[in-house]
N, C-alpha and C positions, 0 to 999 in steps of 0.2 A: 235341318239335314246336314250331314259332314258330309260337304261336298270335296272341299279342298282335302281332308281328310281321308278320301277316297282317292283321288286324283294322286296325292303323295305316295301313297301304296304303290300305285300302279305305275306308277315313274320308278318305282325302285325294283319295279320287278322288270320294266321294259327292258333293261341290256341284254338280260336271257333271253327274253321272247325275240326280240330284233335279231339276233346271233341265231338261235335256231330255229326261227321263219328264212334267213339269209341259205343257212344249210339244206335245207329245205324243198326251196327255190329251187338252189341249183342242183340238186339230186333228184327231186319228185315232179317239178314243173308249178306254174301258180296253181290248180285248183288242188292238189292234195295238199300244197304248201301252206293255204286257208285252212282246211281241215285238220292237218297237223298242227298249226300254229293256235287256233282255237282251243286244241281240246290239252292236247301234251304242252302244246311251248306253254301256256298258264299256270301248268302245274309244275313245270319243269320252273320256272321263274319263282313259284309259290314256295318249293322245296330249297330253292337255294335261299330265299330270305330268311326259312324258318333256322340255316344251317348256320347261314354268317352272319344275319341280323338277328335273331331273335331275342335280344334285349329289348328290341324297339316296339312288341309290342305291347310294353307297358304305355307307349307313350298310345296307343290306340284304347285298350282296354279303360284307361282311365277318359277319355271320351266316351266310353261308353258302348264300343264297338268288338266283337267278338269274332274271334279268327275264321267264323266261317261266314260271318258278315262280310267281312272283306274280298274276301276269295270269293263270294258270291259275285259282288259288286263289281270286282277284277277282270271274272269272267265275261262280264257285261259288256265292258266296256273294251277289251280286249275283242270282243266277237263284229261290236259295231266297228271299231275302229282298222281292225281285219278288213272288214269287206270291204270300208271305205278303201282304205288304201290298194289291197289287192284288185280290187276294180281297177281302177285307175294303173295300176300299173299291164292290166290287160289290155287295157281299152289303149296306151300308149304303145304298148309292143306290138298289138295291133294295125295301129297305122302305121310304125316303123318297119317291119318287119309283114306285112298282109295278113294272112288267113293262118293261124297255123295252127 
């Protein structure tokens, strides 16, 4: 399996996603900002690689991997990694802030 191969990908799309789950946040509140962040910020992330990076997926292609293998993968890991964090940051605003 290309693990770290995956994992690369998605490190290069994190600054979009990070930036427009941040916008997000502070416009829509956490639970649209998961929804948002899942579906648009991955693709939003996925469109900017293909815009300024896509030289790079020669170096994927010749492992063996195909651009919708990736984005697949992206999304995956993107949706887990979402909820982990977005949890957590409710569960801490939470106690700082009560009910809200």
């Amino acid at each position: 399996m290309h693990t770290r191969a995956y994992w690369r990908f998605y490190r290069e799309l994190l600054p979009v996603i990070i930036g427009f789950t941040v916008i997000n946040i502070a416009l829509f509140g956490l639970m649209w900002s998961y929804v948002l962040c899942v579906t648009l910020g991955i693709l939003l992330g996925y469109l900017s690689f293909v815009y300024f990076k896509s030289d790079q997926f020669y170096f994927y292609h010749n492992l063996g991997l195909t651009k919708w293998r990736l984005f697949e993968m992206s999304f995956t890991i993107n949706g887990i990694l979402a909820l982990v964090v977005l949890s957590s940051l409710k569960l801490i605003s939470s106690f700082l802030f009560g009910n809200i």
